[in-house]
N, C-alpha and C positions, 0 to 999 in steps of 0.2 A: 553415212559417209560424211555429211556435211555435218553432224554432231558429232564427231570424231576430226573435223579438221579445224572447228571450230576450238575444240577443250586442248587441243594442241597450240592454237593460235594463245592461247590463255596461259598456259603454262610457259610460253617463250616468252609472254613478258612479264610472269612471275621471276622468271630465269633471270631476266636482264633486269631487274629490278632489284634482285636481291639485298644484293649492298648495301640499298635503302633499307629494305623491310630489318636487314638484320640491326640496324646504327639502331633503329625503333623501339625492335624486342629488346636489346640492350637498354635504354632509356626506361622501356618501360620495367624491365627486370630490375632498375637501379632505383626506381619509384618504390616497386615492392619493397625492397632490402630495406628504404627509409622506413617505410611507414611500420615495418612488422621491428626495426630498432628503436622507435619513436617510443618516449610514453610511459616503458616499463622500467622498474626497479634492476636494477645489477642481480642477476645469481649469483651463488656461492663461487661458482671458477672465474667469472668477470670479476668479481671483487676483491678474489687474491692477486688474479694478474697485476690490477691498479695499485694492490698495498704492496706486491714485489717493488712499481714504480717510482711510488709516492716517497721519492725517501730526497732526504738533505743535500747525496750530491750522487754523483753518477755512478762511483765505484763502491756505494752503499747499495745503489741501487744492482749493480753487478753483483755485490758479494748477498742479494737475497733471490736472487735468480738464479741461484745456485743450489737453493732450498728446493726448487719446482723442477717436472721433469719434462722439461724443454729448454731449446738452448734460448740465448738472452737475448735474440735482435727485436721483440717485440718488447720487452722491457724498456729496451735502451729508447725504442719508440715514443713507448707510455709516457719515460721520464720527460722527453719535449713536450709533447704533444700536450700533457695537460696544460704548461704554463699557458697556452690558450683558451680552457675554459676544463670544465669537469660535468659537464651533462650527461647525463648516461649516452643520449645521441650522441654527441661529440665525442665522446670516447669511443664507440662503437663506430664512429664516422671513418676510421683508418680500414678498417674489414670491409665496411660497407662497398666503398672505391674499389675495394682492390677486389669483390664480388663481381661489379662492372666490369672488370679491364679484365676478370677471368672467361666472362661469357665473350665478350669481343674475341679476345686473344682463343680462345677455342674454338669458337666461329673460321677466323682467320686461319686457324691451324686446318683445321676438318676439312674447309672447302677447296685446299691443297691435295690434302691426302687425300678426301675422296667425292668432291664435287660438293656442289652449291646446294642440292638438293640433302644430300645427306646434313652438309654444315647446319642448315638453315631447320630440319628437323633437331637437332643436338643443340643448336641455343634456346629453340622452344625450352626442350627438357632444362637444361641448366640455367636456364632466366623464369620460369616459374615453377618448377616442381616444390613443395614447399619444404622439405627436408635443407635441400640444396640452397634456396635462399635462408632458410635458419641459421645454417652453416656462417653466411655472412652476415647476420643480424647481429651477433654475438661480438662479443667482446676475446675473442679468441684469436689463434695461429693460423686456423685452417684456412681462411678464406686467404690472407698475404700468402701462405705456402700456394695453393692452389694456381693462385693468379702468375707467380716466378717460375713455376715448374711446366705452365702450359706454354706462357713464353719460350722457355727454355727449350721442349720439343718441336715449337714454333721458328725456331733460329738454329737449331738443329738441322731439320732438314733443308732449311734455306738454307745453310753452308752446305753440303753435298748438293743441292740444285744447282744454286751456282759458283760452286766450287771457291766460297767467298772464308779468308780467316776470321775477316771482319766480324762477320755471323757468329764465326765458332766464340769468338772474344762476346759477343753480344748473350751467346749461349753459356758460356763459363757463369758470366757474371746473375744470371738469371739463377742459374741451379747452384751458384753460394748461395745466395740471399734466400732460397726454397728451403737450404740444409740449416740458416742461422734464425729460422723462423718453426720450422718443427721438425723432430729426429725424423718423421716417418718420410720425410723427402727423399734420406738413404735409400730406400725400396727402389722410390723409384727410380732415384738415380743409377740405382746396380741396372734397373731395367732398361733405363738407355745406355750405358754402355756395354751391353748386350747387342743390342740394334743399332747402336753405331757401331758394331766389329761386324756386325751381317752386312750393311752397309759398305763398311771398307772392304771385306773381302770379296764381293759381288758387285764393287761399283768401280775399284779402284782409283780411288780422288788422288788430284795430287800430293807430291809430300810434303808440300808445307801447310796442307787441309790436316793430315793425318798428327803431323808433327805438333800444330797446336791443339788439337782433339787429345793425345796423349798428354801434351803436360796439363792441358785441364783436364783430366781425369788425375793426374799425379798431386794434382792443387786439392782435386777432393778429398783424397785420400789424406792427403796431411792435416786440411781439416777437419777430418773425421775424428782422425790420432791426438789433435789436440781440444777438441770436444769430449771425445773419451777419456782422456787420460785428467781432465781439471775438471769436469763435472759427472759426464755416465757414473765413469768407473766406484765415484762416491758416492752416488744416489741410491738410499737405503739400503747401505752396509750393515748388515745385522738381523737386517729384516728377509731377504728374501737371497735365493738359491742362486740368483746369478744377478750382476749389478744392472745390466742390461732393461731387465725388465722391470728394475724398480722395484716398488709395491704391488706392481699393479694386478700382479697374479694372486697374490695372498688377500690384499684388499678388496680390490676391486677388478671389475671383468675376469674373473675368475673363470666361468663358462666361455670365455674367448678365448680361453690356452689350452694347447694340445695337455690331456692327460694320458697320459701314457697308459696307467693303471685301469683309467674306465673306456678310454674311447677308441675306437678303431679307426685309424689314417683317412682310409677314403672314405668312410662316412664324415669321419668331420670334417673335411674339403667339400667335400658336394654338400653338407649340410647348414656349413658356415658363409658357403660362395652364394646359395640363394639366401641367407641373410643377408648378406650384401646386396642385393640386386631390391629385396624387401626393405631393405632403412635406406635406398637412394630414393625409392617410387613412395615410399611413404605409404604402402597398402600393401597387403601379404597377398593377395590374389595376383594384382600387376606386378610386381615385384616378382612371383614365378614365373609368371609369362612372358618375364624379358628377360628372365636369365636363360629362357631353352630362348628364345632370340638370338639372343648374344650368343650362342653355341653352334645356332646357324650359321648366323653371320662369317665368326672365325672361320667355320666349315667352309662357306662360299669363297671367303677368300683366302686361304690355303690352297682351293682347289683353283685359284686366280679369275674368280667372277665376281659379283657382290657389287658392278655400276663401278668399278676402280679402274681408271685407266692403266691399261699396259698388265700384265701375270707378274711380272717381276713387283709393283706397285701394289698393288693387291695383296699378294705373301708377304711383302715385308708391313703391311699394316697389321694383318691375320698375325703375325707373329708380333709385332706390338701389342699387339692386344691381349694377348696373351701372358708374355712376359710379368706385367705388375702382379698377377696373381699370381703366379708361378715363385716368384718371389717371395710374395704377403706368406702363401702357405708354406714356403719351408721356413720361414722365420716364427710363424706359429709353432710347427712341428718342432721346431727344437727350442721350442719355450720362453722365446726373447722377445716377442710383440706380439696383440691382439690381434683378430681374423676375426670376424662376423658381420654384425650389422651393430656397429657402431661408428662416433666418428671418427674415432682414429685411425681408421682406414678411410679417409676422406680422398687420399691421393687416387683412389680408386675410382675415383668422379668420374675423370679421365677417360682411363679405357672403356668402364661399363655403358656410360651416355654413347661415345663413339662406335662402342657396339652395337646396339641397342640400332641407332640411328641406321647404320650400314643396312639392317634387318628391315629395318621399316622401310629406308627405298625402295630394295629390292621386291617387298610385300606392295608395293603401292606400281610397283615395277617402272618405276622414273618418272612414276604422275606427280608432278609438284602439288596438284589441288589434294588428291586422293593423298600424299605423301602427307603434308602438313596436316589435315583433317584427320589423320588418324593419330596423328600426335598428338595435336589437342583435344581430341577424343581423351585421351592417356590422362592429358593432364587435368582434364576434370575428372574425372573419375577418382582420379587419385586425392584430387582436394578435396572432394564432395564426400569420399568414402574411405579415408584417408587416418590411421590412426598415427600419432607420432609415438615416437619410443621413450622410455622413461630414460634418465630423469629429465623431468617438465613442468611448467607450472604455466596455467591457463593465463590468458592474455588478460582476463577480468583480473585474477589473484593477484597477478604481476603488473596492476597497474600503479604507478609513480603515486600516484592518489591514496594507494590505502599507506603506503610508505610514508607518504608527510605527515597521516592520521595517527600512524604508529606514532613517530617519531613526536607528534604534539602530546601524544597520552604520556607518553615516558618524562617529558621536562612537566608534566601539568601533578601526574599521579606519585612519581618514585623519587621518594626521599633518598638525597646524595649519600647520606649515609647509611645507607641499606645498598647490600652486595647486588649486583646484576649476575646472575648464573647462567651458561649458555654453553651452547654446541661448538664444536669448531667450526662447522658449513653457519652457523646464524653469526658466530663470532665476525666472522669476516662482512656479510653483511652490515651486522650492527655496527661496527668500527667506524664502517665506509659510511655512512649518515651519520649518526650518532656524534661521530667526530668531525662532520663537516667536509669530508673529504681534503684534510687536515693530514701531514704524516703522523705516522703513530709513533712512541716510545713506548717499548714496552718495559714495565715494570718487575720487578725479583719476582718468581712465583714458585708454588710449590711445584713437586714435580709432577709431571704429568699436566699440568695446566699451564696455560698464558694468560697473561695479565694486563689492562693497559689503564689508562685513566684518561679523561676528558671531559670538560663541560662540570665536570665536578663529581663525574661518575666514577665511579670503582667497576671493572667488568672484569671476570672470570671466564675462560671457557676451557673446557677438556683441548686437549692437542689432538692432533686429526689420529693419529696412534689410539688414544685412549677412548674417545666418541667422536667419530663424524658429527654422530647424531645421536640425540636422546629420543627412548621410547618407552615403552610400559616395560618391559623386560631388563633395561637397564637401569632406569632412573632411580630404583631405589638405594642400588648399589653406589652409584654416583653420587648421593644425594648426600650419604654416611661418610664418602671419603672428603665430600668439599668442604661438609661441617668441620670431619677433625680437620682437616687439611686446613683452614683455616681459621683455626680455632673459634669458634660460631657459640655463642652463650644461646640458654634456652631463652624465648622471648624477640631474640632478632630476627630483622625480616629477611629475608631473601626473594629478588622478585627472578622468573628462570622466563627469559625469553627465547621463541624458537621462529628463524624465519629460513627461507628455503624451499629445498625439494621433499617432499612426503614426510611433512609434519602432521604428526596427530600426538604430540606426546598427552596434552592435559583429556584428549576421548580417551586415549589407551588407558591412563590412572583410570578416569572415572569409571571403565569397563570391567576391568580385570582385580581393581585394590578396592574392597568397602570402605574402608579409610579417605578416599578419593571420589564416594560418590557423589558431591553433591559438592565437588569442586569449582566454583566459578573461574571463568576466564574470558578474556577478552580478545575477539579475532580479529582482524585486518584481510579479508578474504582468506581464501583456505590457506595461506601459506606466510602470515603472521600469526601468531599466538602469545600473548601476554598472559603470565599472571603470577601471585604471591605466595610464600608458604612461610610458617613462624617452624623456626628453630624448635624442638621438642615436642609439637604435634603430634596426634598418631600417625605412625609410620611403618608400611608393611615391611616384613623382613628383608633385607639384602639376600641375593643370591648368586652365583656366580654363573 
C-alpha cells in the first residue's frame, strides 16, 4: 500500500511537471535534427530543390518549380534563404526549425485531445524515432508541411473550445501554408473538414465560428483550383495516365499504387497501412505491433474510453484518427497518390504517433513512469534494431569530407577539355559543388540530355526520363548514344562520374562485361565513383 502511494506521489509530479519535461524532449529532439543535418553532402532530391532556387530572379525561380512535383512555397523560401549562406546545414536549417515547432505544436495539440500523459509519450516518438527526425534533416517539404498542418489542427479545435474566429483565422492560415509546401497536405485537409462538419453538427458553435470555417474551406478549394489548373494539371503530360499523379506511378513508387490487374483492395490497405506504421518506427517487427495498437486504440475510443475525457471527446478523436487513412487509401485506390511506407505519406505522422500514444496510456493504464518507460523502451529498440528504407546513403558515405576529396580529384585529374558524362540523380549533385553553388545556365544539348558548363568544365548528363541512373544493363547503351550524340572521335577521353543513391555502375561493368574487367576507378565512400573511358575502346554490345 505504501509502494503504491508512493509510485502515485511520483507520477503527480511527473504530471505537473510535464510542461517542462516536454520544452526538454523538444530541445533535445532539435539537437538530434542538427547534428544528423550536420556534416553531410546534399542527396540528389536536396540538390534539385536548391537548383529550382538558385536562380537570377524570383519568377525564374517560380517558373522552375513548375518542373518539380510540389507546389513552390519552399522554393520561393530557398530563393531568400540562401542569400545568407549555402552550407548544406544552413540550407537544411529551415526543416530543421520547423521539426522543432512540429514536436512542440503536437505536444500542445495531444495533451488537449487527450491528456498530458498520452501528449508527453507522442513527443517521445516524434522527437527521437529516427525515421521521423530524418524527415526533418533533409533538405525537403515534409518537415515545413508537417509543422503548418499540426498547427492548423491545433487552432482548430481551440476555435470550437472556445468558440474563438480568431483561431479559425489562425487555423486557415496554418493549412495554406501546409497546401503551398506539399500536395499531400490536401489528404489531410479533406480529413479535417470532415471532423470539422462532425464537430459542427454535434457541437453546434456559433454562426459566425461556422461561417468563417466555411469560407476557409471555400479559400482551399480555390487554392487547390488554382494549383491544379498552372502546375498539377501539367505535370508529366505524356507520361503517365492521369496528371495527378505525375510520374510517379510509371517511375517510381510503382508498388505504392493500387493495381487494379494484380492487387486485391483489402489486402493492399491492410498491407500497405502496416507499411506505414513500419517506415514511421523504422523496424518491421515494432512497426506491426503499433499498427494492431493503433486499432486498439481507435477501438477504445469509438467505444468512448482510451483515458480521453468525456465519450463525445473520445469518438471524435477515434474518428480523427481515422479519417487520414481513410482518405490516403482511396486516393491510392483510384491511382492519384502513393500508400505505404514511404515518405510521402508523411502527413500520416499525425494520426499514427497519436494512436500509437492513446494505446500505450491505456497499456500503462495512466502510469506516467510505466507510460513513458515503455515508450522509450520503443525507441530503442527501434534504433538499436532499426533498419532505414532505401533510398539511403550511410552517414560515413554521405560525409561532406569524401565530397571536398571528390571535388579536389576532379580540378587536380580531369582535363577541361574532356567531356564529364553522368546520371541525372549525380548531375544534380555535381552541378551543386562543382559549380560552387553558383546558379546554373544551362547550355543547347542534344535530346535526351542536359548540359551545363563551369569552372571550365563541359558536363553532360541523361534527363531524369532517359537514366536517373546508370548501371551495368544500361551503360552500354548510353554510352553509344552520348558518343554519336555528341559527336566523340576515337582517342577522346570521357571521364563518367556517379554520385548518389545505389551507385555501383563501374562493379556492375567489371562484373558482368570482360571488356570492363580490370577497369579502375576511384571511390569517395560508397556513393562517389570516378573514372575514365577513351572513345573506341572495346565495348560490349548495346542492348535494349
Amino acid at each position: 500500500m505504501e509502494i503504491s502511494r508512493e509510485a502515485g506521489k511520483k507520477d503527480e509530479l511527473l504530471e505537473s511537471r510535464a510542461n517542462l519535461a516536454a520544452a526538454l524532449i523538444t530541445l533535445l529532439g532539435l539537437l538530434a535534427r542538427l547534428w544528423a543535418a550536420h556534416g553531410i553532402f546534399l542527396n540528389p532530391d536536396e540538390a534539385l530543390h536548391f537548383r529550382l532556387a538558385n536562380q537570377v530572379s524570383l519568377a525564374l525561380a517560380y517558373k522552375a518549380s513548375l518542373t518539380a512535383a510540389h507546389p513552390p512555397l519552399l522554393i520561393f523560401l530557398l530563393y531568400y534563404w540562401r542569400a545568407l549562406g549555402t552550407s548544406e546545414l544552413w540550407l537544411r536549417l529551415p526543416s530543421v526549425l520547423a521539426g522543432a515547432v512540429f514536436c512542440w505544436m503536437f505536444y500542445k495539440w495531444l495533451a488537449k485531445a487527450a491528456g498530458s500523459l498520452t501528449a508527453s509519450i507522442g513527443l517521445l516518438f516524434v522527437a527521437f524515432l529516427p525515421p521521423i527526425i530524418q524527415v526533418a534533416a533533409e533538405l525537403r517539404q515534409y518537415s515545413l508541411m508537417l509543422a503548418f498542418l499540426v498547427s492548423a489542427l491545433y487552432f482548430l479545435d481551440e476555435a470550437f473550445t472556445e468558440n474563438s474566429p480568431s483561431r479559425i483565422a489562425a487555423f486557415t492560415l496554418c493549412l495554406y501554408l501546409a497546401m503551398l509546401f506539399h500536395y499531400s497536405a490536401f489528404w489531410f485537409a479533406a480529413a479535417l473538414g470532415v471532423y470539422a462538419l462532425f464537430r459542427i453538427f454535434t457541437e453546434r458553435p456559433p454562426a459566425t465560428l461556422v461561417v468563417g470555417w466555411a469560407l476557409s474551406q471555400l479559400g482551399g478549394l480555390a487554392l487547390a483550383a488554382f494549383l491544379y489548373k498552372t502546375h498539377l494539371s501539367k505535370l508529366g503530360v505524356g507520361d503517365s495516365r492521369t496528371p495527378l499523379q505525375g510520374w510517379m506511378s510509371e517511375y517510381y513508387l510503382q508498388r505504392s499504387f493500387f493495381d487494379r490487374a494484380h492487387d486485391n483492395p483489402l489486402f493492399f490497405l491492410v498491407g500497405h497501412t502496416f507499411g506505414v506504421f513500419q517506415y514511421f518506427f523504422g523496424q518491421l517487427a515494432v512497426g506491426d505491433v503499433m499498427a494492431v495498437l493503433f486499432v486498439v486504440a481507435v477501438v477504445l475510443l469509438l467505444r468512448g474510453q482510451g483515458f480521453v475525457e468525456g465519450r463525445t471527446s473520445s469518438r471524435r478523436l477515434g474518428l480523427f484518427l481515422l479519417l487520414p487513412f481513410a482518405i490516403a487509401g482511396i486516393a491510392s485506390l483510384a491511382h492519384v497518390y502513393p500508400y505505404g511506407g514511404t515518405r510521402h505519406i508523411a502527413f500520416l505522422i499525425i494520426p499514427v504517433i497519436a494512436g500509437v500514444s492513446v494505446a500505450l496510456a491505456c497499456l500503462a493504464s495512466g502510469g506516467w513512469r510505466r507510460g513513458l518507460s515503455i515508450a522509450a523502451l520503443v525507441i530503442v529498440v527501434c534504433v538499436a534494431f532499426g533498419k532505414p528504407r532505401q533510398p539511403r546513403m550511410n552517414r560515413a558515405d554521405q560525409s561532406r569530407k569524401n565530397m571536398a576529396e571528390a571535388m579536389d580529384f576532379v580540378r587536380k585529374n580531369v582535363d577541361p577539355s574532356a567531356l564529364i558524362f553522368t546520371d541525372y540523380q549525380s548531375d544534380l549533385i555535381l552541378g551543386h559543388y562543382l559549380c560552387r553553388q553558383q546558379p546554373i545556365a544551362f547550355d543547347p544539348a542534344p535530346a535526351h540530355y542536359e548540359q551545363f558548363s563551369c569552372e571550365g568544365y563541359r558536363v553532360a548528363s541523361t534527363d531524369y526520363k532517359t537514366a536517373w541512373m546508370l548501371w551495368g544493363d544500361n551503360f552500354p547503351r548510353e554510352w553509344q548514344r552520348v558518343v554519336q550524340s555528341y559527336g566523340l572521335k576515337p582517342g577522346d577521353t570521357v571521364w563518367i562520374v556517379q554520385m548518389g543513391w545505389g551507385i555501383f555502375l563501374p562493379e556492375d561493368l567489371r562484373k558482368h562485361f570482360a571488356e570492363f574487367r580490370d577497369l579502375p576507378f576511384d571511390s569517395f565512400g560508397k556513393n562517389i565513383k570516378i573514372f575514365k573511358l577513351t572513345v573506341g575502346q572495346p565495348m560490349p554490345a548495346a542492348t535494349e
